[in-house]
MARKOLMAR-296056 format. One line per field, with one value per residue (C-alpha): residue number from 1; x negated, y, z; residue in three letters; chain. Coordinates in nm, 4 decimals, decimal comma, always signed. Layout:
REM MARKOLMAR-296056
nr	c(NUM  ...)
x	c(X  ...)
y	c(Y  ...)
z	c(Z  ...)
rest	c(ALA  ...)
kette	c(A  ...)
***
This chain:
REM MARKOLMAR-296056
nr	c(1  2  3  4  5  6  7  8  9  10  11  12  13  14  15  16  17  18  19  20  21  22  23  24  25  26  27  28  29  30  31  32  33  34  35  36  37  38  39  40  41  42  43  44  45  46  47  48  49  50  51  52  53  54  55  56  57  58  59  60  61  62  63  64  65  66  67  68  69  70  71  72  73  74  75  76  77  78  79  80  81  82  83  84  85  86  87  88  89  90  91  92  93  94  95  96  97  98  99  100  101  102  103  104  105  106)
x	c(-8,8889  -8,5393  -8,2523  -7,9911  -7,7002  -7,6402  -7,7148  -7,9324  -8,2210  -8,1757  -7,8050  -7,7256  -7,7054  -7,3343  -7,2909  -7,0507  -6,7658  -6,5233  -6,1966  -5,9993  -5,6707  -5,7950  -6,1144  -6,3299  -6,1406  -6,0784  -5,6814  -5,4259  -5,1825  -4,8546  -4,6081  -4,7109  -4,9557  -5,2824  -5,2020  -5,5320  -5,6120  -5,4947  -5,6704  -6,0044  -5,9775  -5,9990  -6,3601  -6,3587  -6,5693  -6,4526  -6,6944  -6,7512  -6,7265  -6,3798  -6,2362  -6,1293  -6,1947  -6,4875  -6,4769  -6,5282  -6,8644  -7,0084  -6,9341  -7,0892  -7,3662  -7,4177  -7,3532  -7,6371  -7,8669  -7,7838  -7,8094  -8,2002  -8,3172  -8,1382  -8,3200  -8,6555  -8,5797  -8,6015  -8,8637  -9,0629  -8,9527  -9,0775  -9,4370  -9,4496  -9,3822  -9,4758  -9,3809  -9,1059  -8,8240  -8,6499  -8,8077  -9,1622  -8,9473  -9,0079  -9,3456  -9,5064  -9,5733  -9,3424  -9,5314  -9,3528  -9,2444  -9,3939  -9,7921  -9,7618  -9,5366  -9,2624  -9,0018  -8,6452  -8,4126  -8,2051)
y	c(-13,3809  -13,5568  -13,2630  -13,3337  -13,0522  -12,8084  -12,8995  -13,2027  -13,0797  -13,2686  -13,3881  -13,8044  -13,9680  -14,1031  -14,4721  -14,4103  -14,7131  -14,7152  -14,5649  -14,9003  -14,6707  -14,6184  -14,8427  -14,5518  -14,4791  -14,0963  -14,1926  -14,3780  -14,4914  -14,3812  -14,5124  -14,2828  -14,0671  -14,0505  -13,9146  -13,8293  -13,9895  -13,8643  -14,0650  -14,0171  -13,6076  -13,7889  -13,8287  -14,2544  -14,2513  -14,2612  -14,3057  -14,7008  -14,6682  -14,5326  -14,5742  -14,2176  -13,9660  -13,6870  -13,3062  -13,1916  -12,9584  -13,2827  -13,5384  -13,2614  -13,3170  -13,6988  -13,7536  -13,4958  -13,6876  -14,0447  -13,9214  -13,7710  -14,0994  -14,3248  -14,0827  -14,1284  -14,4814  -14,4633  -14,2785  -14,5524  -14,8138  -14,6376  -14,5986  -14,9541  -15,1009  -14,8498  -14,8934  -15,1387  -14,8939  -14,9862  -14,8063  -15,0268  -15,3320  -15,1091  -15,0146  -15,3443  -15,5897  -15,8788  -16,1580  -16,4395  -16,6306  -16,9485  -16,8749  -16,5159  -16,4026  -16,1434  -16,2872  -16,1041  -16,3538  -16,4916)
z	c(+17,6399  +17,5663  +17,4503  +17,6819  +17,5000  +17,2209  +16,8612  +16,7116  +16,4492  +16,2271  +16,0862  +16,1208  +15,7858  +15,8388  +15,7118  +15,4468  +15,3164  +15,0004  +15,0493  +15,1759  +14,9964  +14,6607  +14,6653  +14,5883  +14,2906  +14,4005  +14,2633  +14,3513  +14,0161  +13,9974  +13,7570  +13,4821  +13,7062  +13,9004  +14,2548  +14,4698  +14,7218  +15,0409  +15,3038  +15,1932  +15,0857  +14,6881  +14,7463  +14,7236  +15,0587  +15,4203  +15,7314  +15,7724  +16,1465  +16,1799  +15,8318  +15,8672  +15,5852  +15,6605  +15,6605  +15,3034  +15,4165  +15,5867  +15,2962  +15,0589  +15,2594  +15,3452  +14,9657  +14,8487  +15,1212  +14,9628  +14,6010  +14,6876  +14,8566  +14,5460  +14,3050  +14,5468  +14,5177  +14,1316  +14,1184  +14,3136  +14,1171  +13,8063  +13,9122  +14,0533  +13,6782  +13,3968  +13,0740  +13,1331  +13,0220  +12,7076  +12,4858  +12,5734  +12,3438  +12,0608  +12,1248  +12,1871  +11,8416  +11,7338  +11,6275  +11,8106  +11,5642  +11,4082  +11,3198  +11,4226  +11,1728  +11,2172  +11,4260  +11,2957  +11,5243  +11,2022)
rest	c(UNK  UNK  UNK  UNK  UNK  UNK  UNK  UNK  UNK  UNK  UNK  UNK  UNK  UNK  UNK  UNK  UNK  UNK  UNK  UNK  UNK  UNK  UNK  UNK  UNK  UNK  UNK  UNK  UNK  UNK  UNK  UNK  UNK  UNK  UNK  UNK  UNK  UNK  UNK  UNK  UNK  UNK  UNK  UNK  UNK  UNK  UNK  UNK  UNK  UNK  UNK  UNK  UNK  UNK  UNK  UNK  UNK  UNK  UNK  UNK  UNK  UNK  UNK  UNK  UNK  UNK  UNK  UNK  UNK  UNK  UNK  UNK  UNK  UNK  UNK  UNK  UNK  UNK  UNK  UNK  UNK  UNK  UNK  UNK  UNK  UNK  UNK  UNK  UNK  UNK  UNK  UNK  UNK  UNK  UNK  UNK  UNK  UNK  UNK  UNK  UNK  UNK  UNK  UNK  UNK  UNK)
kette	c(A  A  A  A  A  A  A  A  A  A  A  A  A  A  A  A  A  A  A  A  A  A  A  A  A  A  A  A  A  A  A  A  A  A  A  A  A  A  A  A  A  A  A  A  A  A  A  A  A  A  A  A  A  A  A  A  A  A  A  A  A  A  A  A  A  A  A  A  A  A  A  A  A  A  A  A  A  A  A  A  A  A  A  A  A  A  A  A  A  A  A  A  A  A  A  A  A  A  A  A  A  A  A  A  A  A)
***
């Protein structure tokens, strides 16, 4: 059964855009200041629909949203390919060089 008024469950994820103003700076430069940027609340991110800046308590919230799936994201990519940090270079031997001997890049 469709909902046809009153509240959604669940809260859209709002396509967000850089601040056309300040170019997601947060600032816009002043002669020998930073002033904040106005048009987008000095938040760098405006709704890419409209252009227009979003409510403080609902760009808290799309922000938190897109920062959990990013850090999802990374987590995913981390289990796909183990031990390709950069601390793995360090772990792994370095005989590369000519007959296997220590390659020092010199």
């Amino acid at each position: 059964m469709n909902r046809s008024h009153g509240p959604s469950f669940r809260a859209p994820l709002i396509p967000l855009d850089q601040c056309p103003v300040c170019l997601g700076k947060t600032f816009i430069e002043g002669v020998f200041h930073q002033i904040a940027c106005n048009h987008c609340n000095a938040s760098g991110w405006v709704d890419a629909a409209t252009g227009q800046a979003l409510p403080l308590e609902t760009l808290a919230m799309q922000l938190g949203r897109r920062l959990r799936q990013s850090d999802e994201e990374v987590q995913q990519l981390r289990r796909l390919m183990p031990g390709r940090g950069p601390q793995s270079q360090y772990e792994q031997n370095n005989r590369r060089g000519a007959g296997a001997s220590n390659f020092t890049g010199d």
